[in-house]
MARFIVO-375703 format. One record per residue: y negated, x negated, z of N, C-alpha, C, CB in turn; residue in one letter. Coordinates in steps of 0.02 Angstrom, whole numbers, plus 50000, padded with zeros to 5 digits. Glycine has a CB too. Layout:
BEGIN
YXZYXZYXZYXZA...
END
This chain:
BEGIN
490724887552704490244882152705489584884152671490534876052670X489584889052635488964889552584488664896452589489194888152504X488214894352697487964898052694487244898452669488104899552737X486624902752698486024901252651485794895352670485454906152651X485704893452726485534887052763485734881152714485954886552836X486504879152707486814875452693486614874452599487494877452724X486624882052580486274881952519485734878152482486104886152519X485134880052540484414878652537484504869252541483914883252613X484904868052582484844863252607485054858252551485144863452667X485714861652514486154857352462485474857252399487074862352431X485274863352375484854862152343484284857052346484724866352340X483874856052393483304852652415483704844452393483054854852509X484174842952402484454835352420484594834752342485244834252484X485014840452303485054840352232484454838152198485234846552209X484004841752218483414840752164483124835852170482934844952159X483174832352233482914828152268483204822152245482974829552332X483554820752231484114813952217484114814452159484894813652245X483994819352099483844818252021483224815052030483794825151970X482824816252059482354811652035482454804452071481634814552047X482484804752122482654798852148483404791852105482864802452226X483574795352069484024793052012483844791251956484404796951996X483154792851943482894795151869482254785351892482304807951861X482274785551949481714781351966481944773851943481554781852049X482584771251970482754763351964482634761451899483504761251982X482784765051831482874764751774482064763951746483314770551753X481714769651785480964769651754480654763351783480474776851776X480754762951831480454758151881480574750151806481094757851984X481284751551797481554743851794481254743051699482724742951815X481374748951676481144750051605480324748451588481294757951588X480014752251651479184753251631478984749051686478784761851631X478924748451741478734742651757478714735151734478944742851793X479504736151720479894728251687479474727451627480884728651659X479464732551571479164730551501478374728051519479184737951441X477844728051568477274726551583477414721051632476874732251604X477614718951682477754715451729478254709551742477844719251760X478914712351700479564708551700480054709251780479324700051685X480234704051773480944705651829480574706151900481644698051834X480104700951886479774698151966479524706051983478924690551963X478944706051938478674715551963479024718951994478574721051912X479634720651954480074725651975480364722752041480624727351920X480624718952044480874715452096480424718752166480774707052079X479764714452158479264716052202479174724552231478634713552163X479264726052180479034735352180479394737752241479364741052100X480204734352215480614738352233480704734652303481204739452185X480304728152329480574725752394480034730452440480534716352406X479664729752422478964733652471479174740152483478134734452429X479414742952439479784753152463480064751552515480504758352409X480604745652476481354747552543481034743952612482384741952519X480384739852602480354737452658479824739952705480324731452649X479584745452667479094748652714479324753552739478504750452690X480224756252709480654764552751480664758252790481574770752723X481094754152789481224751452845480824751552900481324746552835X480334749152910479814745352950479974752052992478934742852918X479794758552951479534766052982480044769353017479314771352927X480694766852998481324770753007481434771153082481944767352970X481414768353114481684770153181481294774053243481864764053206X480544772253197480184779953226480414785853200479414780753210X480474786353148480724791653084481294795153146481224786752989X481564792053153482304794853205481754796253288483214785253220X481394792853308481274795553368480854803953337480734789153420X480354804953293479884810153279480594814753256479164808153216X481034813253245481484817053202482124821953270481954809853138X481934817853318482384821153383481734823053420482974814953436X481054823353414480784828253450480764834253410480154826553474X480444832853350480094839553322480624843953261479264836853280X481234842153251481464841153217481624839653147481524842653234X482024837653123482184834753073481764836752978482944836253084X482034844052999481774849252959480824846352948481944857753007X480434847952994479894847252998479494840052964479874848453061X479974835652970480124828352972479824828852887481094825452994X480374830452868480584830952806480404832252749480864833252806X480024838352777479534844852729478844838752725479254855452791X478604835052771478254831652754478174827452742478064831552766X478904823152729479034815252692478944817852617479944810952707X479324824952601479094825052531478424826852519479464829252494X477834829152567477324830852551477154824552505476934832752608X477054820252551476574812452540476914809752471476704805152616X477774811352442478084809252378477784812152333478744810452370X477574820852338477394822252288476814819752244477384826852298X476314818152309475504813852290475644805952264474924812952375X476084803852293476234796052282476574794852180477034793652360X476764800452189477224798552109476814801352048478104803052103X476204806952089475864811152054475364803852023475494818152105X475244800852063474874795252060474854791852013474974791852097X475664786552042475854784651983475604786251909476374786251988X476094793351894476144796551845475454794151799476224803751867X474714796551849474044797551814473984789451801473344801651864X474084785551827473974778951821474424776351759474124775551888X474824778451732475214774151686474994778951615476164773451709X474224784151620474064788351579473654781051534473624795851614X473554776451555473084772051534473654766151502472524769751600X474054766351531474734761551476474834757551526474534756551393X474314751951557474664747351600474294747851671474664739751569X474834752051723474144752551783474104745951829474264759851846X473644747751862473394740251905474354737351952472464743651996X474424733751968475084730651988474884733552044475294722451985X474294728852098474194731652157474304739752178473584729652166X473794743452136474124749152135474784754052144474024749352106X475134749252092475924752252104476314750052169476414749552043X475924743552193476434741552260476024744952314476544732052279X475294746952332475164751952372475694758052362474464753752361X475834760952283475714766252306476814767252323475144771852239X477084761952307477804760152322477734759352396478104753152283X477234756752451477134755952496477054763952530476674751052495X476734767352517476584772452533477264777452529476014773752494X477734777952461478264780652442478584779152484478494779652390X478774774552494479314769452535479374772352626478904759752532X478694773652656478534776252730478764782252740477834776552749X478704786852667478784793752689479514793452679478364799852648X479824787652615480674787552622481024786552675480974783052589X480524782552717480784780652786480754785052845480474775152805X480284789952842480174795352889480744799752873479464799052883X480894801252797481494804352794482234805952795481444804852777X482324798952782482974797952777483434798052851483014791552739X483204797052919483414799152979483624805453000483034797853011X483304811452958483484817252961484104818552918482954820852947X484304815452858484814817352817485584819452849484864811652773X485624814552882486424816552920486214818652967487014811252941X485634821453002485784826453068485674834253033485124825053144X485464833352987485154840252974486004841252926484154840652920X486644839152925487284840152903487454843852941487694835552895X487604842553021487854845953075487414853053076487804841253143X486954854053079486564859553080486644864053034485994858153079X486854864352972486974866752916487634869252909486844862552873X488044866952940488794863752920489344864952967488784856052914X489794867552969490144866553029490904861253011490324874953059X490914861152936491464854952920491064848852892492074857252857X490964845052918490384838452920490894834352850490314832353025X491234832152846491644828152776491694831452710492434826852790X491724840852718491804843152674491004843052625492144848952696X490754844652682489834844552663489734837652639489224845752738X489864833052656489764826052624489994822452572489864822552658X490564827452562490924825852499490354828052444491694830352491X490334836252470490054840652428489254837352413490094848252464X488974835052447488284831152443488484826152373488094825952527X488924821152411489014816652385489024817452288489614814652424X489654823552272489634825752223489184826652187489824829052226X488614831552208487944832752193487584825652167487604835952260X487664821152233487384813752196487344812752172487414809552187X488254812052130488524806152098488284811252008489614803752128X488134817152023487774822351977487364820251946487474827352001X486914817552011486204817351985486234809351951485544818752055X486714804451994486814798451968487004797551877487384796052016X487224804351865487584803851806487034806051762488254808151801X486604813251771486234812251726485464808151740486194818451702X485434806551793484654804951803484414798751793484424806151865X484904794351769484604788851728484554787951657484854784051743X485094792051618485114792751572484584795651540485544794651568X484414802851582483764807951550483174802651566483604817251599X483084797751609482554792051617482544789451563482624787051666X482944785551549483224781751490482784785751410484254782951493X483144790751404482794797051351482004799051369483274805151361X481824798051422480974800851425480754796351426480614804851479X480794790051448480614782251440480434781551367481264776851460X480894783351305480924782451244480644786751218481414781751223X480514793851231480274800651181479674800751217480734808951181X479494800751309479004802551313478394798951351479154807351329X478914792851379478504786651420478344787451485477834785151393X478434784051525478344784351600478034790251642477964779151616X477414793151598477074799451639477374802251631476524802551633X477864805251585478364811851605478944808551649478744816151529X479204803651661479734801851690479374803451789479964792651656X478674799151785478584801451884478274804951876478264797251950X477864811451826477864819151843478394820851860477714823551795X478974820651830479384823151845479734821751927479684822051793X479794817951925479774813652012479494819252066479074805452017X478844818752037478524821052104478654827652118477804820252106X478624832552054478924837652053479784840252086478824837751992X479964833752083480854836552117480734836452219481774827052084X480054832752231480054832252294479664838452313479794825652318X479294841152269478834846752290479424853652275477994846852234X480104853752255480564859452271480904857652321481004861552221X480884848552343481444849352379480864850152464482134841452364X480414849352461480004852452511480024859852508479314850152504X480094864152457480134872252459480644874752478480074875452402X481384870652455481794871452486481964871352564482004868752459X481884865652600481724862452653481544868052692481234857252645X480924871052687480234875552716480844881952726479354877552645X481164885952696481614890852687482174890552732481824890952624X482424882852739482774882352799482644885152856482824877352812X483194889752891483334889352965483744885452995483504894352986X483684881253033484074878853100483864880953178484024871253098X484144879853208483984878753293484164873053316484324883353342X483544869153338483544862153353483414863053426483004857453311X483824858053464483724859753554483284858053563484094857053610X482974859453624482184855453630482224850253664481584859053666X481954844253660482304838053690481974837853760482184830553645X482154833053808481854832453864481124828353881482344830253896X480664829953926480234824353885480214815753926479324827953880X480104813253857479984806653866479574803053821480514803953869X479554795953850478764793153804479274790353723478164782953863X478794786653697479234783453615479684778953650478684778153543X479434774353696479974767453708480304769753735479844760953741X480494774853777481184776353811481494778653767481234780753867X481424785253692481534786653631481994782353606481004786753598X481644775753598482024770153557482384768253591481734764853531X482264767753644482724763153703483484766153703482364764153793X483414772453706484074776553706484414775053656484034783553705X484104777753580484524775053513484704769753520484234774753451X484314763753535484494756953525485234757453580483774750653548X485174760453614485794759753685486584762853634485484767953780X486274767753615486594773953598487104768853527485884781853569X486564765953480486994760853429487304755653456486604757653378X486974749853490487524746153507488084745053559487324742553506X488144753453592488694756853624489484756553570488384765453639X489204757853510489564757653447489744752353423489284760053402X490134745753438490034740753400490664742253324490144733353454X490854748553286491184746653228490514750453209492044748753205X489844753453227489374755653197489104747153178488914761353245X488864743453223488314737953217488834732753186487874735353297X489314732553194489664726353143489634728753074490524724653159X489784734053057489664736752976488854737852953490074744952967X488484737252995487904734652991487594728252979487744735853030X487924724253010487884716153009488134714452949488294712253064X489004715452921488894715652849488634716752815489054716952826X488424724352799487834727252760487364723552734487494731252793X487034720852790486514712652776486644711652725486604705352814X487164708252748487304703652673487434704552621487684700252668X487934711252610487964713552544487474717452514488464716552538X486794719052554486174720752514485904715552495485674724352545X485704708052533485434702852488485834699752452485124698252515X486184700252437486664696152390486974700352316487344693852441X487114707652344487364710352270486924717452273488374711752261X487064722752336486434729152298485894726552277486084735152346X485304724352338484584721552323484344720952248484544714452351X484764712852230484714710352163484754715652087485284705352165X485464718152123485874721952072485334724452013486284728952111X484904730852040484564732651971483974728951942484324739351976X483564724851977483104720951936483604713951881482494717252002X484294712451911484494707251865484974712851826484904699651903X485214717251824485774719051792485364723251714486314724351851X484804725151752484504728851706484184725951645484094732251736X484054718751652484194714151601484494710351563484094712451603X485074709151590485764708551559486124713551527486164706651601X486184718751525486494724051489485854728551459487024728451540X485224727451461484644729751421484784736351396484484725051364X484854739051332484424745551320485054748451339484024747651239X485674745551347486474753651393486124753751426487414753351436X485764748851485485644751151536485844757651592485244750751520X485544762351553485564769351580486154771751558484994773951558X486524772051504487104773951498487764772051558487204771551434X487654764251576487994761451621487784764351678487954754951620X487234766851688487274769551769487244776051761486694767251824X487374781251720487634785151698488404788251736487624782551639X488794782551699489514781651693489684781051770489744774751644X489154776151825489194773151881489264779451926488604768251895X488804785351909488504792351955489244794451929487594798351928X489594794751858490274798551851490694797551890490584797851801X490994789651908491354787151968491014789552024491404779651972X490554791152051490484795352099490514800452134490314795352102X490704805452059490734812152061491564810052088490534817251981X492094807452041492684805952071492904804252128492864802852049X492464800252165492414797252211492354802552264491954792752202X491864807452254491834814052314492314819952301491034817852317X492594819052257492924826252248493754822552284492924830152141X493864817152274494584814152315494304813952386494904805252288X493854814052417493594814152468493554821052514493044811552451X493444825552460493504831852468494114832652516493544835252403X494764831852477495344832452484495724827152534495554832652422X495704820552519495674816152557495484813052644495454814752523X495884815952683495714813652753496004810952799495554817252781X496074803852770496484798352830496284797452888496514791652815X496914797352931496574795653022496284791153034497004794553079X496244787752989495554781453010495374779552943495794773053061X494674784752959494104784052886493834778452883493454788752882X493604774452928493264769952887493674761952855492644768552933X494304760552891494844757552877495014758152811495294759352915X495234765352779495234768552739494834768352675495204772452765X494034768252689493454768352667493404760952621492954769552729X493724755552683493434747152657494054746752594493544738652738X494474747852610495104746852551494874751752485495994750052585X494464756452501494314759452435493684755652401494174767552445X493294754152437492784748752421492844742852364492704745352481X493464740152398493524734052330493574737052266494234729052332X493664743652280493314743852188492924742552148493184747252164X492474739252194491624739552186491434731152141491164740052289X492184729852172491954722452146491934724152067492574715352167X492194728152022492394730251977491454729451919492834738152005X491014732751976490204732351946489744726351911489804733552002X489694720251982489544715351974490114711151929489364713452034X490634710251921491134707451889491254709651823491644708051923X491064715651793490834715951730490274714951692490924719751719X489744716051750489074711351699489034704751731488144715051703X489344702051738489324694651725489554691551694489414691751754X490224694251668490514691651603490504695651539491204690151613X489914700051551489624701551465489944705951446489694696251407X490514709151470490894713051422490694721751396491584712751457X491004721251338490634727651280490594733551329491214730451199X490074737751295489924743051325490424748251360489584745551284X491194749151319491654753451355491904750251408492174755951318X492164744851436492364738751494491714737451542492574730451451X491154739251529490644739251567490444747351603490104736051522X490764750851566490544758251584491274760251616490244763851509X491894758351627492524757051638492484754851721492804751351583X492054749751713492064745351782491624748551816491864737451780X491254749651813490534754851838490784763051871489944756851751X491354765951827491774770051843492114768351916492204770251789X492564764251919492934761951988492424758952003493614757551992X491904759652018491504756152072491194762052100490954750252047X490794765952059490564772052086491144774952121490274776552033X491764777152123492284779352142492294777152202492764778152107X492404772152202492354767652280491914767652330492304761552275X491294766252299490614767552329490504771952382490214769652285X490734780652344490604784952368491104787452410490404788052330X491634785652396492404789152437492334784052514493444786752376X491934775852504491694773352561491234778452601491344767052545X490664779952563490034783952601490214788752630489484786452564X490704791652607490784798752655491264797952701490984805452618X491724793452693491734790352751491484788652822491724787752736X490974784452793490434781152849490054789152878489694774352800X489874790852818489304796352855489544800752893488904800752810X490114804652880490584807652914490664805552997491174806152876X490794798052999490964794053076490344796553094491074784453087X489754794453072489254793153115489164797953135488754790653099X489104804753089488924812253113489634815953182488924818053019X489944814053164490624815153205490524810253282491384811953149X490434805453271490474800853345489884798653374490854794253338X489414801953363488494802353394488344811653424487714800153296X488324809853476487854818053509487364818853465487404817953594X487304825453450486754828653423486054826453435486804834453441X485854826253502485094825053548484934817253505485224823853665X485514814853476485154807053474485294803753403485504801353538X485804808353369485924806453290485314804153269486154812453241X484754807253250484414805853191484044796953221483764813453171X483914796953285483764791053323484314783953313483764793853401X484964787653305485544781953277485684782053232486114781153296X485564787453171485554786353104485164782653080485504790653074X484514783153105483834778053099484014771453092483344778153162X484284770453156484414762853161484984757653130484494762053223X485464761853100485914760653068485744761752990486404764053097X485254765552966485124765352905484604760352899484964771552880X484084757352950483734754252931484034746552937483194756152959X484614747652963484844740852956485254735952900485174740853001X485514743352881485864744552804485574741552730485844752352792X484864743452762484574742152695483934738652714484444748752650X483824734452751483264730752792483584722352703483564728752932X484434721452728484474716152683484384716352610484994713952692X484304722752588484254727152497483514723352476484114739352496X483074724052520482414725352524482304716152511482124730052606X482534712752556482634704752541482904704152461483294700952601X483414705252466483704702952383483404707552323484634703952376X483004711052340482674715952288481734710152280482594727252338X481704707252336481054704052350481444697152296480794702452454X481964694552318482284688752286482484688452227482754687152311X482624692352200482654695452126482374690052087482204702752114X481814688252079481284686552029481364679352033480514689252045X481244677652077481074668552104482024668252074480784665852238X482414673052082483174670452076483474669852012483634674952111X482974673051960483124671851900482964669151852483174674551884X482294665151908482184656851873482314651451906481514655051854X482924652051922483574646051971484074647551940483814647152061X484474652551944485024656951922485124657751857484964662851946X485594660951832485554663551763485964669851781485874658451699X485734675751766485764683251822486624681051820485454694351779X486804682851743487704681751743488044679751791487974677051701X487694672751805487934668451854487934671251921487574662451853X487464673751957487274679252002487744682552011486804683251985X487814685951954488194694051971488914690751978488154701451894X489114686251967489864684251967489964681552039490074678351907X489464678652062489264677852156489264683052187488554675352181X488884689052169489074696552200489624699952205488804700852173X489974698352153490854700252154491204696852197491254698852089X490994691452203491254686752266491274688852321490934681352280X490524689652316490464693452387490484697652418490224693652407X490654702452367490874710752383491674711152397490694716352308X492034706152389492774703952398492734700352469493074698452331X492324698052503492194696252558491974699152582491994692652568X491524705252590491324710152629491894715852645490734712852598X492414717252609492844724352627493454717752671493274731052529X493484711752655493944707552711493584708152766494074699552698X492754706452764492714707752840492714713452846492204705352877X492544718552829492564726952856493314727552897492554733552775X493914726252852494464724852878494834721952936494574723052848X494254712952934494514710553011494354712753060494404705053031X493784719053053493364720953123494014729053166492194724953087X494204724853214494674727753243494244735553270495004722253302X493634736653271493604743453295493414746053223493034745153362X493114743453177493164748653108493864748353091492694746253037X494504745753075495104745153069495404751553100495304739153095X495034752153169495594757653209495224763953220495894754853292X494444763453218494324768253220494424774853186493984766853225X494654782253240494874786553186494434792853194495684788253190X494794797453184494374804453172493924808853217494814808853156X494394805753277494134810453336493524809853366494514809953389X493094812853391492454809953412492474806753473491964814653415X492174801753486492154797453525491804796153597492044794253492X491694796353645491104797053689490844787253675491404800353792X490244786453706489844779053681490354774053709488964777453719X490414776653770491144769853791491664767753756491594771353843X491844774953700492414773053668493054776453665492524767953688X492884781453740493684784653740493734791253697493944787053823X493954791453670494184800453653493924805453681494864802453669X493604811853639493584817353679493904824553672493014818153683X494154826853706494654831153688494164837153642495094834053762X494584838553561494164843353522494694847653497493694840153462X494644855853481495224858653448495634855953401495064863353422X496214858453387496464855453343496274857653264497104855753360X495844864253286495594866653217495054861753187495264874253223X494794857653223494144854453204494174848653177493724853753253X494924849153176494974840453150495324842253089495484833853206X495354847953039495924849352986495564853352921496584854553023X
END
């Protein structure tokens, strides 16, 4: 698995996801201490809602020119966007507008990029679960230290070293990137709307893809979305320790994954999920820092032994020519509802009392792996790759082990 390709590639996403780890905490710490919940709230709805907006072009530019190319220049525009930041918070409190341009701006190139992530797996990779574990791991890495070291530069050195540092993990993981070889087919030509037209065909050919989508909705406005602008005030200066602990359950979470390969992953995936309720259900009832970093543990665990899961199907049961076009559309759908309850945040915690909230999110994260469950094609769906109709296609038996 760990050839140079796959190397370059693991690296770039490593370095790439420490900072991207290092951000919720700064965001919620240094924004929040000038702004409060609403700010942050706000900050964080405009990112997720401007990948969105971008994302499903992101997947058409990402199946012509490829992915790679894609990529190298979503982090271009991160490195300038955080560099920004950075100079702006040299003055103590920068303009608000400012930060939501320049979250707006962050947010487009997140969205140009993130369509390439699971196609550029297959290209790299020739065991797609093992690589995703192995990603995943890396994550749940960066999950472990990159809020914490936020947490610590927040306090020793204050926000400009926290998005220097930012911008800097996107300007290796662009060097990395650039070093890559793949061979990307050359596609056939066609205009953008036939582009989309296909993905859009290509996803809801899939309905255990678009029903776990349709959930998704909901469990981004209701418990991710919210999650870090209310949680990060309720458990205050752990904060970072708790999501710390969260990236540790993750690391667990990919290394059983590693090893772990039931004939029907994503079936599989929803029953490991209810761990999750474990997150929201400890900060809502307050409990001490080891029972909060405890619960955060089996949730990260879950989280991630779900994700590689999912990512796995999708890369496994989508043709190559059109992944990043159906990754698009399935990631932007994923997190189209995050972007709502991250916007809702603020107005919700002068109705609400967060506690109260987060004990509704546990609710509803106990209702989301029931429906994952009732949906008879995520239930049955299994390993083998699939053609769009649905039937089976005959693959070695080496390729499935």
């Amino acid at each position: 698995m760990w050839t140079r390709s796959f190397t370059l590639y693991f690296g770039a996403r490593t370095i790439s996801l420490l900072g991207d780890a290092m951000m919720p905490v700064a965001s919620a710490l240094a924004i929040g201490k000038v702004y409060g919940i609403a700010g942050v709230g706000y900050v964080l709805a405009i990112w997720t809602a401007s990948a969105v907006l971008v994302m499903v072009f992101g997947g058409v530019v990402a199946d012509r020119i490829g992915a790679r190319r894609l990529m190298i220049g979503a982090d271009v525009v991160r490195v300038v966007t955080q560099g920004v930041v950075a100079v702006a918070f040299l003055d103590g409190a920068p303009p608000y507008a400012l930060l939501l341009v320049m979250a707006f701006l962050s947010g487009t190139a997140a969205g140009m990029f993130e369509p390439g992530v699971n196609g550029m797996v297959s290209l790299v990779v020739k065991d797609p679960q093992r690589a995703n574990a192995t990603l995943k791991i890396a994550e749940a890495v960066t999950h472990l230290t990159g809020p914490a070291l936020a947490g610590v530069l927040i306090v020793v050195a204050g926000p400009v070293v926290v998005y220097t540092v930012d911008a800097a993990t996107f300007l290796v993981s662009g060097v990395c990137l650039l070093l890559v070889r793949v061979t990307v087919p050359r596609p056939q030509p066609s205009d953008v709307l036939s582009d989309l037209r296909r993905g859009w065909e290509e996803f809801k050919a899939r309905s255990w893809m678009w029903s776990v989508i349709l959930v998704w909705v909901f469990w981004g406005v209701l418990v991710v979305g919210p999650y870090v602008p209310l949680s990060s005030q309720v458990i205050g200066a752990d904060y970072g320790w708790v999501m710390a602990t969260l990236g540790l359950g993750t690391v667990l979470g990919g290394l059983v994954a590693i090893r772990l390969r039931p004939r029907r992953p994503l079936a599989a995936g929803a029953v490991a999920l209810s761990g999750y309720v474990a997150v929201p259900l400890t900060v809502s009832l307050g409990l001490p820092l080891p029972l909060l970093m405890a619960g955060h543990l089996l949730g990260g665990c879950a989280l991630a032994f779900w994700s590689v899961m999912w990512s796995t199907s999708v890369q496994t049961q989508v043709a190559p020519d059109v992944v990043n076009r159906v990754n698009a559309y399935q990631v932007a759908g994923s997190v189209a509802g995050m972007a709502v309850g991250q916007a809702l945040a603020g107005p919700v915690a002068t109705l609400v009392e967060p506690r109260a909230f987060m004990l509704g999110s546990a609710v509803v994260t106990a209702g989301v792996v029931a429906a994952l469950l009732l949906i008879k094609p995520v239930r049955r769906l299994g390993r083998e790759p699939l053609k769009p109709a649905g039937q089976p296609i005959p693959v070695p038996a080496s390729s499935l082990t």
